[in-house]
C-alpha positions in Angstrom: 1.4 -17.0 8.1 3.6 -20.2 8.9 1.8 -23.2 10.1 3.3 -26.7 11.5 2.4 -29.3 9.4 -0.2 -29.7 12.8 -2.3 -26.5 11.9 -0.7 -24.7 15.0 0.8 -21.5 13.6 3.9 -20.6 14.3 3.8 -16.7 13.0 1.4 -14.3 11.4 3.0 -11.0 10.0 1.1 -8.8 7.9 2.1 -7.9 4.9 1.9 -4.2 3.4 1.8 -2.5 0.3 4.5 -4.1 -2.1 5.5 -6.8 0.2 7.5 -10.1 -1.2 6.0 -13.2 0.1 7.9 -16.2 0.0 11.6 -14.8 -0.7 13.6 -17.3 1.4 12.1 -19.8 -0.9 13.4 -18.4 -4.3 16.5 -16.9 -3.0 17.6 -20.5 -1.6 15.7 -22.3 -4.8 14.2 -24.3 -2.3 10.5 -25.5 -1.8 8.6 -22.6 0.9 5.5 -23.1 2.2 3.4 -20.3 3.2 0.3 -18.9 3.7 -1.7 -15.5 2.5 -4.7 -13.8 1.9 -5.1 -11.0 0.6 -7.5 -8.5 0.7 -10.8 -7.3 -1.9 -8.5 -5.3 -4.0 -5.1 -6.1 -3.9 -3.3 -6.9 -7.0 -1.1 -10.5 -6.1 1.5 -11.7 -8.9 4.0 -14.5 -9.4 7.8 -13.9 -10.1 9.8 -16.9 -11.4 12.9 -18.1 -9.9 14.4 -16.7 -13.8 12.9 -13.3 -13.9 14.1 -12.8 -10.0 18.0 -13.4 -11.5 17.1 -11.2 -13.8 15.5 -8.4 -12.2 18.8 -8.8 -9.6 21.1 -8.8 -12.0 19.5 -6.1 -13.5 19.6 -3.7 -10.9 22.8 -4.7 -8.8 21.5 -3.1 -5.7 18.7 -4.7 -4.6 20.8 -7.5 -3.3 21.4 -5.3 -0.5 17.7 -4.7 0.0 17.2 -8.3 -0.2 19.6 -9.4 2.3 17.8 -6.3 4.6 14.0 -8.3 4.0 15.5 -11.6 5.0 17.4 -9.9 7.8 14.3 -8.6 9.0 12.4 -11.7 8.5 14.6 -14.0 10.4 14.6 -11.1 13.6 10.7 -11.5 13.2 10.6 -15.1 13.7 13.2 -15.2 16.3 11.3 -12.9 18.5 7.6 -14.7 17.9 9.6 -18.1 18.8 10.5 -16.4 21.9 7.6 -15.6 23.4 6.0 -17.2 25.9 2.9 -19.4 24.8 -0.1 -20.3 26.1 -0.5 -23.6 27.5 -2.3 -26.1 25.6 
């Protein structure tokens, strides 16, 4: 979920099985503010910024599937910052 710095909330996406929150933030190294919960269950972990460049360097073609997430993510926002919303 992305918030304004109001509370109002911008999008909501939910997030599946294996899903990679926050990768705009350590692909551009860059602070990213974002939002989660997660369900009774779920397993959550942290990768840092090093082990990312690793695990890409590593295995050469998930940049492709990288580029495909953030691809998707941007198309996402786009389309929720398109539609029409209520009146306050």
């Amino acid at each position: 979920m992305r918030e304004t710095p109001p509370g109002k909330t911008i999008i909501c996406l939910r997030a599946g099985p294996g899903a990679l929150l926050g990768l705009p933030g350590i692909v551009s190294n860059e602070p990213y503010t974002l939002t989660a919960m997660a369900r009774k269950g779920s397993e959550v972990g942290f990768v840092t910024r090093s082990e990312f460049d690793e695990l890409l360097q590593a295995e050469p073609s998930l940049n492709l599937m990288v580029l495909q997430v953030l691809a998707a993510e941007v198309r996402a926002a786009r389309l929720a910052l398109s539609e029409p919303q209520p009146a306050a």
